[in-house]
Structures are given as C-alpha cells and as structure tokens.
DRENLUMDO-43888 format. One record per residue (C-alpha): x, y negated, z negated; residue in one letter; residue number from 1. Coordinates in pm, whole numbers. Layout:
# DRENLUMDO-43888
<<X, Y, Z>, 'A', NUM>
...
***
This chain:
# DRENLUMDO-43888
<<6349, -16216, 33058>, 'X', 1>
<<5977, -16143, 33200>, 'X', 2>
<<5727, -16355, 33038>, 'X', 3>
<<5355, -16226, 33139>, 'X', 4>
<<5049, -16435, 33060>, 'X', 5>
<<4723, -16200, 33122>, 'X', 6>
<<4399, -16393, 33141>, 'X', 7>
<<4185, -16469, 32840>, 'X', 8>
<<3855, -16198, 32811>, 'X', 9>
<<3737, -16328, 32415>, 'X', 10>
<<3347, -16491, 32549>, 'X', 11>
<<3345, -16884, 32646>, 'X', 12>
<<3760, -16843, 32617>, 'X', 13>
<<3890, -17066, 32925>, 'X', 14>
<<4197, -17138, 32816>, 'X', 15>
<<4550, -17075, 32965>, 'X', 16>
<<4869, -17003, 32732>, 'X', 17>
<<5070, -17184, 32963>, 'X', 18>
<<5036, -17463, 33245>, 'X', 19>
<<5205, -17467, 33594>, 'X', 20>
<<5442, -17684, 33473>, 'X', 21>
<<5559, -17507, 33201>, 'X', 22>
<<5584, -17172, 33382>, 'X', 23>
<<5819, -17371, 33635>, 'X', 24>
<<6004, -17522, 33323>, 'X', 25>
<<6087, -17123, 33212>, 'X', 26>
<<6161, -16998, 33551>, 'X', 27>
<<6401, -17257, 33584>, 'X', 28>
<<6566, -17140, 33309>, 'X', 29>
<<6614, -16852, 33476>, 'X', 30>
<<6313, -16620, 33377>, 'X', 31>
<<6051, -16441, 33579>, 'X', 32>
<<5693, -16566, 33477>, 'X', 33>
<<5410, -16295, 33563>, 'X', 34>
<<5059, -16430, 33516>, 'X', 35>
<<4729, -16255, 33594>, 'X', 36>
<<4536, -16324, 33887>, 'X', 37>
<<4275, -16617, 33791>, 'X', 38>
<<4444, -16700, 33471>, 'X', 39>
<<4362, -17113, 33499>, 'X', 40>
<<4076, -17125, 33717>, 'X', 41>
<<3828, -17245, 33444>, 'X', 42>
<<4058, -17478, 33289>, 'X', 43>
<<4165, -17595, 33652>, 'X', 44>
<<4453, -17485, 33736>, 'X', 45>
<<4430, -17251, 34046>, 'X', 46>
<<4660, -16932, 34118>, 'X', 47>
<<4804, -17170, 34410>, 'X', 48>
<<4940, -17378, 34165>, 'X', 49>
<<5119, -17086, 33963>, 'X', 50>
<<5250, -17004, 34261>, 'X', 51>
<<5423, -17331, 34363>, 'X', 52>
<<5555, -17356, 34038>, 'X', 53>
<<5758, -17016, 34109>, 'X', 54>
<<5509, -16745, 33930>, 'X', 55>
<<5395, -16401, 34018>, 'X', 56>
<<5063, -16362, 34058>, 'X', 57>
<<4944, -16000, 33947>, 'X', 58>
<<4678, -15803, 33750>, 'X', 59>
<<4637, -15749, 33409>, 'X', 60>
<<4858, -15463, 33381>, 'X', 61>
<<5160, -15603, 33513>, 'X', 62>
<<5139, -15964, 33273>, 'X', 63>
<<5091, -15730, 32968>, 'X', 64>
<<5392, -15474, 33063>, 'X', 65>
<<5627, -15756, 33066>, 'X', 66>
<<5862, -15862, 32786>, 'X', 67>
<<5716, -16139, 32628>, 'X', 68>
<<5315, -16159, 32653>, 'X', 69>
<<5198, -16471, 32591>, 'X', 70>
<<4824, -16544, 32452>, 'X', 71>
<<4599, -16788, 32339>, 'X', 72>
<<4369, -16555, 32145>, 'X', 73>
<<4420, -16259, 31931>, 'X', 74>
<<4384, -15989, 32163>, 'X', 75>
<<4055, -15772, 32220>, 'X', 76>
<<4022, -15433, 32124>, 'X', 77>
<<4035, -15332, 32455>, 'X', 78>
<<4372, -15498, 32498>, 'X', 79>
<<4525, -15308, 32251>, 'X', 80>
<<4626, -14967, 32472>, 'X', 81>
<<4846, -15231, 32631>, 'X', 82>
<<5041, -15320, 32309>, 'X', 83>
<<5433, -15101, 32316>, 'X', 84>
<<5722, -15106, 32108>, 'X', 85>
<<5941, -15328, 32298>, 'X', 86>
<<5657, -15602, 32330>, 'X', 87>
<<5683, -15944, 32183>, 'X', 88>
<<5349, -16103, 32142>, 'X', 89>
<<5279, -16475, 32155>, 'X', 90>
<<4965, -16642, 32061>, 'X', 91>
<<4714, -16701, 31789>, 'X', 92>
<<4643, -16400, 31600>, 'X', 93>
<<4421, -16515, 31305>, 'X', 94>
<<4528, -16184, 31108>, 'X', 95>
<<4395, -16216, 30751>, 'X', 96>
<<4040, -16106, 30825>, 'X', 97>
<<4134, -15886, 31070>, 'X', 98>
<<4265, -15544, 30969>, 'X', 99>
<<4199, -15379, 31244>, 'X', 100>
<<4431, -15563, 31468>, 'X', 101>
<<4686, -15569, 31233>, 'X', 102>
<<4685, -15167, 31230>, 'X', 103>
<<4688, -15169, 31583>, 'X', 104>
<<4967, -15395, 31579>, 'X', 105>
<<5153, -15192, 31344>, 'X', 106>
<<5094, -14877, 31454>, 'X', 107>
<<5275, -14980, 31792>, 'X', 108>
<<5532, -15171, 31630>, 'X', 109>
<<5451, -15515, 31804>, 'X', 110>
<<5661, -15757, 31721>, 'X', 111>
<<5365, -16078, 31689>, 'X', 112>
<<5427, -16390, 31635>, 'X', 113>
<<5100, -16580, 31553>, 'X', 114>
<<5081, -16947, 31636>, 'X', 115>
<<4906, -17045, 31331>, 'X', 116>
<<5135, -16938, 31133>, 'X', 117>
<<5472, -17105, 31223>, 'X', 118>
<<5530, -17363, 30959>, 'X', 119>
<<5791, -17622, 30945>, 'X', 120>
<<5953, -17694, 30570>, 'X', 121>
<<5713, -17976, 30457>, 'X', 122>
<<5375, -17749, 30536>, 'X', 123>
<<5265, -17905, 30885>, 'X', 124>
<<5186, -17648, 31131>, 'X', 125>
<<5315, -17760, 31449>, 'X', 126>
<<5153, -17526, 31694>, 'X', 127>
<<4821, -17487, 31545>, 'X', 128>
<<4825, -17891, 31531>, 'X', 129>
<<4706, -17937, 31885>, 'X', 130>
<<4425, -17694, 31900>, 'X', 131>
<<4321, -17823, 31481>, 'X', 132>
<<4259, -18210, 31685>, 'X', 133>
<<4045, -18072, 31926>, 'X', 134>
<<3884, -17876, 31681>, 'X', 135>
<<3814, -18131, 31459>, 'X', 136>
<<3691, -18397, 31733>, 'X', 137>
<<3467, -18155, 31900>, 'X', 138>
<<3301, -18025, 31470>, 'X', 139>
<<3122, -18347, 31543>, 'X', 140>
<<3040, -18383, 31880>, 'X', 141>
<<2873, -18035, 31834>, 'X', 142>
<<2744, -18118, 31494>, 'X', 143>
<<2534, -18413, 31646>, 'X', 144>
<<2399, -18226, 31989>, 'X', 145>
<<2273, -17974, 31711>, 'X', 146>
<<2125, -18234, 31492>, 'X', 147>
<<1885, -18328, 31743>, 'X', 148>
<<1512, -18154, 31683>, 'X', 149>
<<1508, -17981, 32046>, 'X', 150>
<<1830, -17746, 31915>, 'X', 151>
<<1682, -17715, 31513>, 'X', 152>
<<1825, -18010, 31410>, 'X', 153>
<<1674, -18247, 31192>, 'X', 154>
<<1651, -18531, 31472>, 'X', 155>
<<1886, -18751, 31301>, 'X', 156>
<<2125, -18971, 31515>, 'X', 157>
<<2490, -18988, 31318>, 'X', 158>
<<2519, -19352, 31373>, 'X', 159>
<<2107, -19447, 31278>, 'X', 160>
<<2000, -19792, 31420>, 'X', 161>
<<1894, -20122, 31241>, 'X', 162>
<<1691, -20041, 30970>, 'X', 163>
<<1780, -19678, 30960>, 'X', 164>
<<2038, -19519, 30794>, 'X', 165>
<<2297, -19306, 30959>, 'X', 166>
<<2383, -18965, 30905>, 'X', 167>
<<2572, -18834, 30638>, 'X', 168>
<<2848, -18594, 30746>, 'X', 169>
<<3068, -18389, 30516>, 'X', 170>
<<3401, -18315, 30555>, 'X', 171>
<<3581, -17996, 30363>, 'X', 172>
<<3946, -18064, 30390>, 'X', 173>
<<4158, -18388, 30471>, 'X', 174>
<<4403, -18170, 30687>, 'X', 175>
<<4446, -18222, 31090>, 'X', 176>
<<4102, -18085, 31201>, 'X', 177>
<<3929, -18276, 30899>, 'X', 178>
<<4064, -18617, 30998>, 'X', 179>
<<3977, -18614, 31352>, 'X', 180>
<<3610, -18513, 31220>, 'X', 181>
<<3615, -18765, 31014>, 'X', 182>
<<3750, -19046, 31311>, 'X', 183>
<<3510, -18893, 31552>, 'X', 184>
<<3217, -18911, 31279>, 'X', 185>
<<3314, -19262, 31125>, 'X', 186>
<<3340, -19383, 31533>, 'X', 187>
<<2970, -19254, 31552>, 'X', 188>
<<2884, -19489, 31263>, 'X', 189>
<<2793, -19201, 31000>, 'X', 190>
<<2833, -19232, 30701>, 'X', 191>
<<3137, -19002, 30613>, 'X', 192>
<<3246, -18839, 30293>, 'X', 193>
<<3573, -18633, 30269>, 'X', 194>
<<3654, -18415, 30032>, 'X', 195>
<<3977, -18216, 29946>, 'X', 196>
<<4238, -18074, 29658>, 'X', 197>
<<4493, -18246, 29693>, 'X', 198>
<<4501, -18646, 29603>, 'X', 199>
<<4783, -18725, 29823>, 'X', 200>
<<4581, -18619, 30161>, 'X', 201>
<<4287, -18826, 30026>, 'X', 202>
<<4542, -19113, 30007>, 'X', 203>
<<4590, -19079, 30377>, 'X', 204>
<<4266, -19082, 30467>, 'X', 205>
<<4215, -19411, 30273>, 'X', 206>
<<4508, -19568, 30430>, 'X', 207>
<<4361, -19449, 30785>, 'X', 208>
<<4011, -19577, 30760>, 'X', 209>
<<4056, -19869, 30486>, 'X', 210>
<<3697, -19829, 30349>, 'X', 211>
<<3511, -19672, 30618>, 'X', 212>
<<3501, -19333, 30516>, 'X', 213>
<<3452, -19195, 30155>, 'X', 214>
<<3706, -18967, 29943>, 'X', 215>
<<3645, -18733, 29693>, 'X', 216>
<<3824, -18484, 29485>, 'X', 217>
<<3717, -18151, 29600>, 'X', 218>
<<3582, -17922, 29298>, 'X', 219>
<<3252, -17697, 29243>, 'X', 220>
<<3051, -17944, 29126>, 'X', 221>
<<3135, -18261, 29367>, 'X', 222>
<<3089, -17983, 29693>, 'X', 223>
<<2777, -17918, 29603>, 'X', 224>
<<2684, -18255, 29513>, 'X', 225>
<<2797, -18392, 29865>, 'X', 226>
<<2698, -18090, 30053>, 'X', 227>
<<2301, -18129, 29892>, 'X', 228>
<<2266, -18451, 30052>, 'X', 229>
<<2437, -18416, 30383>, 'X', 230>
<<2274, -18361, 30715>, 'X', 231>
<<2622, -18204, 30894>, 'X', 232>
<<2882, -18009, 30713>, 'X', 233>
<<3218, -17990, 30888>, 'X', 234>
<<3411, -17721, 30736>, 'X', 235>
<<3777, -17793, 30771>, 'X', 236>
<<3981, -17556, 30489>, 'X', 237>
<<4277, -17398, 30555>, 'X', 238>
<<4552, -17176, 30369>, 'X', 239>
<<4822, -17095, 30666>, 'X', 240>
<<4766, -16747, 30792>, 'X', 241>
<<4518, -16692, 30454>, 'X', 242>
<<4150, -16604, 30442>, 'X', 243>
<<3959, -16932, 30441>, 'X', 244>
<<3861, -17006, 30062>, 'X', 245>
<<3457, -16950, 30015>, 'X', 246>
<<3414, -17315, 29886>, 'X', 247>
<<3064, -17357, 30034>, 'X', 248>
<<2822, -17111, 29814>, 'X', 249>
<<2503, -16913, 30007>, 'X', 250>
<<2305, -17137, 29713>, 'X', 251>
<<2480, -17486, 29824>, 'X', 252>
<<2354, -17388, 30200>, 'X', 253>
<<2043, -17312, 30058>, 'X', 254>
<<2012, -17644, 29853>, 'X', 255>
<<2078, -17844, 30210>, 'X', 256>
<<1806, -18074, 30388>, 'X', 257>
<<1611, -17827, 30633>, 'X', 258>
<<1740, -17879, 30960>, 'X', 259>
<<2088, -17981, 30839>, 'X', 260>
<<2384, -17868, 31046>, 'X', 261>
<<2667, -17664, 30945>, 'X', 262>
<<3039, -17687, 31162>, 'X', 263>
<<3245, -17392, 31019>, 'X', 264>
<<3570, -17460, 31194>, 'X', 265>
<<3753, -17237, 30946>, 'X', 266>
<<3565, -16915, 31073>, 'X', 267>
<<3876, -16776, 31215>, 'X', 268>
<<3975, -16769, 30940>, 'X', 269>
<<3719, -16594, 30767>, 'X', 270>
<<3493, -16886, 30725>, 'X', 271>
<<3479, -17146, 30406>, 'X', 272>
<<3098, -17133, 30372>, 'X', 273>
<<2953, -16813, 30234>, 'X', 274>
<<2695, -16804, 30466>, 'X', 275>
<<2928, -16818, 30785>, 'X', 276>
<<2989, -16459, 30787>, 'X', 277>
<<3013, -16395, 31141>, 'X', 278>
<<3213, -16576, 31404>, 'X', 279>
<<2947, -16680, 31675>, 'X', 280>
<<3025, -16731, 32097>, 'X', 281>
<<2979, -17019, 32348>, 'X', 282>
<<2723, -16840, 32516>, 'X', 283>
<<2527, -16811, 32160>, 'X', 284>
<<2696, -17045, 31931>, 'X', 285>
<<2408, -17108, 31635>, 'X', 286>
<<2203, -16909, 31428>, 'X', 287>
<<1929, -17030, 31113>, 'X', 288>
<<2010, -16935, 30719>, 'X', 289>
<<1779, -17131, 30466>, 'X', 290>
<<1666, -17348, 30763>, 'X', 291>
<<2012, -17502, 30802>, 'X', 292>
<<2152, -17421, 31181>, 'X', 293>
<<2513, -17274, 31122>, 'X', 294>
<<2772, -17344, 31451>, 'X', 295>
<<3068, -17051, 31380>, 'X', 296>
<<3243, -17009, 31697>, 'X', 297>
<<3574, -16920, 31664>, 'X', 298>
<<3758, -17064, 31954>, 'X', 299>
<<3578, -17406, 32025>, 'X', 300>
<<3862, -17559, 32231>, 'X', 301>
<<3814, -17332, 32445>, 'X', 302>
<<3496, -17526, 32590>, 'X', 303>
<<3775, -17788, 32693>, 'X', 304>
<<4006, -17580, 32880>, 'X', 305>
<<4185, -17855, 33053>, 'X', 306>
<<4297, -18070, 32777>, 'X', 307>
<<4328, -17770, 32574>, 'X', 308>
<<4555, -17582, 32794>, 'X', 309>
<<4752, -17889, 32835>, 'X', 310>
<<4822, -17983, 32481>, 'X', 311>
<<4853, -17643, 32416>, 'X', 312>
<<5121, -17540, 32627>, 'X', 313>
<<5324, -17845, 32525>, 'X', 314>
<<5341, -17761, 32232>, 'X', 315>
<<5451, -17439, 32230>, 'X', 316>
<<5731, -17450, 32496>, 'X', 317>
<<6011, -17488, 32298>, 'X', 318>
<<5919, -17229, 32064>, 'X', 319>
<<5859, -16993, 32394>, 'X', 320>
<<6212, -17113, 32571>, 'X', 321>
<<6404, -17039, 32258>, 'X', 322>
<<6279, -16691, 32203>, 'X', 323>
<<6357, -16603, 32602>, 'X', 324>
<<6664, -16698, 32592>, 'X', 325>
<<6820, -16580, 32297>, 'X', 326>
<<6545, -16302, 32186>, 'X', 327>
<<6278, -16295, 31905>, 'X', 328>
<<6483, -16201, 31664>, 'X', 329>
<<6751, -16460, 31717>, 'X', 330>
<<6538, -16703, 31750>, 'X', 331>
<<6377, -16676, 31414>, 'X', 332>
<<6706, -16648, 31228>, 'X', 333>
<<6828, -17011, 31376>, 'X', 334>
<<6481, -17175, 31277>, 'X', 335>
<<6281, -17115, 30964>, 'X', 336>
<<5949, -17259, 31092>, 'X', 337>
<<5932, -16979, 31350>, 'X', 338>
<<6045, -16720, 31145>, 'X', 339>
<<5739, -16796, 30933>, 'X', 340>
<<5549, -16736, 31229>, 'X', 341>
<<5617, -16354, 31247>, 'X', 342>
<<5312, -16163, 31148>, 'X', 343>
<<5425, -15790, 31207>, 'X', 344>
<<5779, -15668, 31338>, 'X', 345>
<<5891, -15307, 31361>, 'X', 346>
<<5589, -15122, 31234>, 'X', 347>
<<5609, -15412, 30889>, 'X', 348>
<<5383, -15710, 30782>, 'X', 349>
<<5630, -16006, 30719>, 'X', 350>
<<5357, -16285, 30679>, 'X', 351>
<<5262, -16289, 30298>, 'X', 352>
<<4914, -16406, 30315>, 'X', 353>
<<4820, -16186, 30581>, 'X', 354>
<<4960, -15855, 30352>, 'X', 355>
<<4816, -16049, 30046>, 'X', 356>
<<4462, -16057, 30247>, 'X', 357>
<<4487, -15662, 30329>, 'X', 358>
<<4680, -15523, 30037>, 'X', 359>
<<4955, -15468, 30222>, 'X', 360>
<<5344, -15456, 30132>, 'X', 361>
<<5522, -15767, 30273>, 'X', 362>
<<5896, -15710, 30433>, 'X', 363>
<<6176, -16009, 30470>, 'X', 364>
<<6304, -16050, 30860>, 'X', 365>
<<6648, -15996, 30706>, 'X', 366>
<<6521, -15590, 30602>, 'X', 367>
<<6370, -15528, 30918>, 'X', 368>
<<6570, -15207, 31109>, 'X', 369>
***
C-alpha cells in the first residue's frame, strides 16, 4: 500500500504524522511511504532522514494522491480538492464544530478516520492520549507566561513567595489533559482546584496528589464559585468526538479578577467557555473579553514539534500498520476501538456525536455499501 504524509499548512502547526523511524517500520512491512518535501524540518527531522529510512521524498500532490494520507490536523480548506473516493484519511479531524469539512468529506466519499475519536471499551482514548499530556502540561506553562503584567496578565507568579500567596488555577475536567495541568500547576506551587462530573476521576486525582491539589464536584454553582476567584482557568472538558459542553458562562468570565487568564484547551472542540468562540494561532494566540486574556489555540502541541511528533507517531503505529496491511475496512471489523474512530465512510457519518452535533443521520460500519 502507498502511505503519503503531506506537510502540515494549519499556522504555528510543526508537527509530523509520522517519524523516520516509523516510516522505516511501514516500509519494512512492505509499503511505499511518500512524504512531502520538508515535512519534519521544524520538528527536526530533515528530508535526509526520511530518506535513509527508505521514503520518497515528493510534493504535496504526490503524498495526498496516495492510498492512505496520513495527518496530524484536520485538513485546510484548500486541501480539500485533494480529497477522492478511494482515499483513506488519517489524522485528527475535530468534526463536531466543523460542518464544512464534514460536507467536504462526504461529498467525496472519504473514508476518515479521526484520531480523537478511536476509543477503546472502558472510554480511554488512546491516540488522542499523547497529544491531551502535552496539552495539558503546556495549559499552564502558557497560563503563567500570560499571567505576567507585560502580556495582560495580572503579574501574579503561580507559585507566590514567602508571605505571598500563590496563584489559584482552575481546572475543568479531571481527564488526561486536566491532570497534567493540574501536576504541572501543583509543581509550580499554585494553589490548584479541580473540578469535574464524575466522582470516580476526582478519586484519582486525590490518590495522585494526596492533599496537594483540591477536588470538587463540578455543577453551575461550584464553576462559578471557583472560576470567580481564580487567576488562570484551564479548560479541560471533553465528550469524544462531541462539541465541548459550554460550562464556563460569558457572565462567569465576566465575574473573573481583571487580568485573569483563561487556557481553553477544549477549543477544538468547540470551546467549554462561552466566551472562547474562536480558535486563536501561535502567531496571535490571546485576545481581551471583560479584561480577562483568553489563550484558544487549537493545536498547542504543535509549538513542541519534537516531542510531539515523537509521542505522536508512537502511538499511532499500530493503528496505521493494521489498516495497510489488511485495509480500512478490515481493520475496523477485527478491533472495536478503531472502528469507533471512523468519522465518515462512503458518502455516510458513522461517528454519533459528530451527526448528533450537525443533525445528521448516523450509519453502522456493518450498512456501509
């Protein structure tokens, strides 16, 4: 099988969907790996390397025309003319809020399997996993370069001094990218409160910091009780291949200290804070509502291309060797986790929170032509 990987285009996106060494690992299986010209230069990993590793190097043209195109982001608009019947598209596709690509998709009868959504039986999400840790590390790295006054912050340093208090940092959600906030943030020496729905994940959290970070049952009332008084807001909620819930309200933002800091890492997703309403870049990652800075870029491991690229492609190299050697569909019928993954087959949506976001029917792989 031909697997092309073109390079990334979405802004501040230096990521590569697969490393050297796991192009080699797929040409040794006997496949032809086709990757565009300059595809891991940011993340370092130069065309030389792709080459000794067995790849073609090639334009854009000739990585998208191949049989299996693999991704890291949803594709552009301008990738679309490239998308054919016969394709099979690998990568994260983020389709809920996102109708547009989904027609596109459609209309050309892409099979697309998005990343995010291939989900093993007890609800992890093994391939978005990787990308959710750096995620979640970074919310707070970025949180506290945007806390200080020269970027509109409020000046506050997370871990305070003697004498001072610390910050106070929020976290929506005790999933993967909510935990390594709260690690990164609780390693600062912030104060750290966690909130989320379901009592067993704030269980883990206690068990994993034994009294150094705070739990609380996420409702209404206790968001916007925590979210008043913080000075960073790490918003960590996710539904798997859903919109993001709204649980931040436009009037909790507006309720926040002025100069408080808002880390929407859920604006993929649509965004769980009202007032993130637009996905922002690296090249212009903040802008001001109520005097709070909001930070909504949608692809923030892509400002670590090197470990992201890395962890990345190891995870999703089994998933990739599976469907080139025994074909998408196949593939999916042996494992349930990446059958789940399959957004849009044969001109059909088969993920149901992406047709539940978009009104859309919802087919079963089994009733696909």
């Amino acid at each position: 099988m031909r697997i092309g990987v073109p390079r990334e285009i979405k802004s501040g996106e230096s990521r590569a969907a697969l490393t050297p060494g796991a192009a080699h690992a797929l040409i040794e299986d006997g496949h032809a790996v086709v990757v565009e010209a300059g595809l891991g230069a940011r993340g370092g990993f130069p065309d030389a390397a792709y080459e000794g590793a067995g790849c073609r190097i090639a334009d854009a043209a000739a990585a998208w025309a191949c049989d299996v195109v693999v991704k890291v982001k949803e594709p552009l608009p301008e990738e679309w003319a490239h998308f054919r019947p016969d394709m099979v598209l690998f990568g994260y596709l983020h389709l809920a809020p996102n109708p547009a690509l989904t027609e596109a998709l459609l209309r050309a009868r892409v099979a697309a399997i998005g990343l995010e959504t291939v989900e093993r039986a007890d609800g992890t999400l093994p391939l978005l996993a990787p990308m959710s840790e750096i995620a979640g590390r970074m919310s707070v790295q970025v949180g506290a370069f945007f806390l200080q006054s020269p970027h509109g912050g409020r000046g506050i340093l997370p871990g305070g001094v003697p004498g001072v208090p610390p910050a106070h940092v929020a976290v929506l959600g005790a999933g993967t990218v909510g935990r390594g906030a709260a690690r990164i943030a609780a390693g600062l020496g912030a104060r750290v409160t966690v909130l989320d729905t379901n009592p067993d994940r704030l269980r883990e959290v206690e068990d994993i910091f034994v009294g150094r970070v705070e739990t609380r049952a996420s409702h209404p009332y206790a968001v916007a009780e925590v979210v008043a008084h913080a000075d960073l807001v790490i918003g960590a909620v996710l539904v798997p291949g859903a919109r993001a819930p709204r649980v931040v309200t436009e009037a909790m933002v507006a309720a926040m200290p002025r100069g408080a800091v808002i880390v929407d890492v859920a604006v993929d997703q649509g965004g769980c804070v009202e007032t993130c309403d637009h996905a922002t870049s690296h090249a212009d990652p903040t802008y001001v509502r109520h005097g709070v800075v909001h930070y909504a870029v949608a692809n923030m491991p892509g400002a670590v291309p090197r470990t992201a690229t890395e962890a990345l492609a190891h995870a999703t190299l089994p998933y990739l060797r599976r469907i080139a050697a025994r074909g998408w569909r196949a593939a999916a019928a042996a494992d349930p986790a990446l059958a789940r993954g399959i957004n849009t087959a044969a001109g059909a949506v088969l993920c149901a929170p992406v047709a539940l976001a978009q009104g859309l029917s919802c087919q079963a792989l089994a009733n696909l032509p």
